[in-house]
N, C-alpha and C positions, 0 to 999 in steps of 0.2 A: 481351784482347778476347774470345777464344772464351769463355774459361773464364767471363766474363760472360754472354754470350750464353746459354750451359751453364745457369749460376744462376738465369737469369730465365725458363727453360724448366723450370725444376723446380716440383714440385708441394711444398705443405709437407707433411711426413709423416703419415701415414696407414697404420691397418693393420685387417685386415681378415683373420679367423680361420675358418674354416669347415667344412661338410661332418665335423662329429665332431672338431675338431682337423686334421684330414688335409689342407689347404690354406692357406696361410698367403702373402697377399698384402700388396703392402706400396708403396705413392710414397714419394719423399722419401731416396731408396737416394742416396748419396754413393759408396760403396766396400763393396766385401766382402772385411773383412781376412783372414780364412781361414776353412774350412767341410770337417765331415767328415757320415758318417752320425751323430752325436751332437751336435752345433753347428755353429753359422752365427754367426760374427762379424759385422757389419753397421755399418760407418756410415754413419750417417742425418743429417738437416737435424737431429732431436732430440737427437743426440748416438749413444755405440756402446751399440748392441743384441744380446745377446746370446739365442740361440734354441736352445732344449735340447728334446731328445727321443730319438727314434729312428727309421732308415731314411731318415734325412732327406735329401733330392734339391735344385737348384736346378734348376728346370723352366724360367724364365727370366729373363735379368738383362740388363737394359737402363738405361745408366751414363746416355745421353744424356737418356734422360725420367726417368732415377730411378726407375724399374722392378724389385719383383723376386718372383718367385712361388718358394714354397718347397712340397715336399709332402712327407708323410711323417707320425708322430706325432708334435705340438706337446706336449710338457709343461711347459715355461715359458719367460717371456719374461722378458728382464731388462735394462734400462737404464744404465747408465752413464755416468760424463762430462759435460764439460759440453756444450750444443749446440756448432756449426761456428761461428755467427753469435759465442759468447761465449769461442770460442779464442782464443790472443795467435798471432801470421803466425809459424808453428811455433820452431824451436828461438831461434831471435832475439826473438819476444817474451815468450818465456820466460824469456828472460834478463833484459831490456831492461825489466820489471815496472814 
């Protein structure tokens, strides 16, 4: 029921680049699979997001609205996967095809 509740508080994803590359805003945040000065793993409503650069900071990350602000220098952005909506209910409907 939360995790419902969760879903239907999320925004669909959205991203939003700025100020020269140097701010990088984002809804629609599910999880952040790991993250150094050089990437940010991200999964998104869109599916995993991958975010390459350098100095890279998570300035805020907010699970409950899908929140997440990154700063640093963006030099690419990369997609992956398929969206959350078009995944099988992890390793069982993976199986279960």
């Amino acid at each position: 029921m939360a995790d419902e509740k969760q879903a239907a508080t999320r925004r669909k994803h959205q991203l939003s680049l700025k100020n020269d590359r140097q701010a990088l805003t984002m809804e629609g945040v599910v999880n952040v699979e790991s993250f150094d000065d050089q990437e940010v793993v991200v999964e998104t409503d869109a599916g995993m997001l991958f975010v390459r650069g350098e100095n890279l900071h998570i300035k805020e990350l907010n699970l409950e609205t899908g929140a997440l602000q990154v700063t640093g220098t963006v030099h690419g952005l990369e997609y992956a996967g398929d969206t959350i909506a078009k995944k099988g209910k992890g390793l069982l409907g993976r199986l279960f095809r």
